[in-house]
N, C-alpha and C positions, 0 to 999 in steps of 0.2 A: 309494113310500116318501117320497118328497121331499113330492109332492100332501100327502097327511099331514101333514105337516110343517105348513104353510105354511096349513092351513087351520086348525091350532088356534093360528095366532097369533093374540094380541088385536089389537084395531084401533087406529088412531091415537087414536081419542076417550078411547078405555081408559086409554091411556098417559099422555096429556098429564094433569101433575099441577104445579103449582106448587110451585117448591123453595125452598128458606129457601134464599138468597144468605148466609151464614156465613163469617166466615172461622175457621180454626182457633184462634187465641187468642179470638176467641167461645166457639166452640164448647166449648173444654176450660174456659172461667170459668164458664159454663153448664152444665156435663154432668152435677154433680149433682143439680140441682134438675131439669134435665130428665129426669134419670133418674129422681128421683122421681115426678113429676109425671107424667111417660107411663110408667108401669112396667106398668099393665093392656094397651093395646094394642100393647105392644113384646114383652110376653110370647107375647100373640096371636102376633103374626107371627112371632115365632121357634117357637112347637109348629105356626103352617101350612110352615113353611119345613123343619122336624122331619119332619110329617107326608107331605109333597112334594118330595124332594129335587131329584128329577130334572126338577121342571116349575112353574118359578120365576112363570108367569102364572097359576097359581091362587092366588098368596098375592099377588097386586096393590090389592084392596081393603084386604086389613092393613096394605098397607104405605102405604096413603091415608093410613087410620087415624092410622098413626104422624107420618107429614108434617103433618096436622091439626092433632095433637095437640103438636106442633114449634110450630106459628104462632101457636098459644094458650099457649104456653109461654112465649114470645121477644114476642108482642103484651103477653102481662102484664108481663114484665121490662121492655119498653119505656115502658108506662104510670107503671109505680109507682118503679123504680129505675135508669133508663137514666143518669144521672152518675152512680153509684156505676158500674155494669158498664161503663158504658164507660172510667173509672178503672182498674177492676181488668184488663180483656183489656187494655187498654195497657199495665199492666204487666208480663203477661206477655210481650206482643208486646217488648218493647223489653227481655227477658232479655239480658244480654250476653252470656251462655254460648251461646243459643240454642236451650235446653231448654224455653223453656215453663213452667220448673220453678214449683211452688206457694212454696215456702220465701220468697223476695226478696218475694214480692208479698201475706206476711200481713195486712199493717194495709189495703192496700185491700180484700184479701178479709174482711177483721173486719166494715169499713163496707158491701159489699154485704153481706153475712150478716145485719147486725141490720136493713140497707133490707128483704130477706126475710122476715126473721121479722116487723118490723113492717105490713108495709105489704103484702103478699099472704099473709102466714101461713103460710110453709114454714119449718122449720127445716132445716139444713145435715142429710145424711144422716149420721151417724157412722162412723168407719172401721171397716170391716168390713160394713156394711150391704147392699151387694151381692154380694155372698160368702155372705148367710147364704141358708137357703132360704125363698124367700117362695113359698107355693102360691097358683096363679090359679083362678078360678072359671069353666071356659069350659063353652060350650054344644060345643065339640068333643065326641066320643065317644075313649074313654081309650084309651090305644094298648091293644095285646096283644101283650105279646110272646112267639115262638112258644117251647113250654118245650123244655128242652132232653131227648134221649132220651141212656141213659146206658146203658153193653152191662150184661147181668147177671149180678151177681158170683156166683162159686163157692160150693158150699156148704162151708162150714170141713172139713175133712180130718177124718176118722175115728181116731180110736185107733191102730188097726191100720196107717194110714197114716203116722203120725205116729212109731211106734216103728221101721218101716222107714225112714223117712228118718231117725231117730234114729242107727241103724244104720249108715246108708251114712256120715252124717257120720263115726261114728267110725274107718271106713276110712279115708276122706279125711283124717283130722286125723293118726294115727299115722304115712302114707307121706310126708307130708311136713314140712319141716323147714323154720326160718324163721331162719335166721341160725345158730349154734352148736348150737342145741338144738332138740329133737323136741317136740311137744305132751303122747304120752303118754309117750315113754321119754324119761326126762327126762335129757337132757346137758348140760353146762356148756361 
């Protein structure tokens, strides 16, 4: 069992990938336009990650993809707008609450936004934008999922079935009594 194990691990060369050194108020002044910008191979990886649950080394190439697509995300913001972002994660970073929060740090996020739009061409994604459904175009084959069996149901009761249980109800309703009064003999 173990042997198994240990032979479908990837190897070192597999693994070793270059990581964006980030720090988190990076990361969250960045995370829209990253998200925009890598929204195709972040989807990949999340339907290999879907399609594999249990065996996180065949989704390692996607997740190349995505770290790629990270260094060309953060290489462009460095080229074209790095004093505005670096502005802006300062101001998150130096929130006094210590949330991070977007609110305090509008007008530097105004000034990267229009460095954005002007100078790489992304617009800010609108709220709601990840939330909505955006379908991907993959070379994956479509899941299937297995249908459901459902037991089967009775055929509707017959006439004759129906005026017997008519019947028995109305045994049932006269012998008993619901507070002061009867259903069919009627008491106060």
């Amino acid at each position: 069992m173990t042997q198994q194990f240990y032979e479908s691990l990837p190897s070192y060369e597999e693994l070793t990938v270059p990581e964006l050194h980030l720090t988190w108020p990076e990361l969250k002044a960045g995370s829209l336009y990253f998200g925009r910008f890598c929204d195709e191979p972040c989807k990949q990886y999340m339907l290999c990650k879907q399609d594999n649950p249990r065996n996180p080394a065949v989704c390692l190439n996607e997740g190349k993809e995505v770290t790629n697509c990270g260094f060309k995300f953060f290489g462009k913001v460095k080229k074209h707008c790095l004093a505005e972002f670096e502005t802006y994660y300062t101001c998150l970073d130096r929130d006094f609450r210590g949330l991070l929060d977007f609110e305090p740090c509008r007008k530097p996020q105004l000034i990267f936004d229009d460095c954005m739009k002007e100078k790489v061409g992304m617009d800010r994604p609108y709220i709601g934008y990840f939330a909505r459904i955006r379908l991907v175009d993959s070379d994956r084959p479509r899941r299937v999922f297995p249908k459901r069996e459902y037991k089967k149901m009775k055929d509707p009761p017959t006439r004759e079935e129906l005026d017997s249980l008519v019947g028995y109800m109305e045994e049932i309703v006269s012998f008993s009594t619901y507070g002061r009064f009867c259903y069919n003999n009627v008491e106060d």
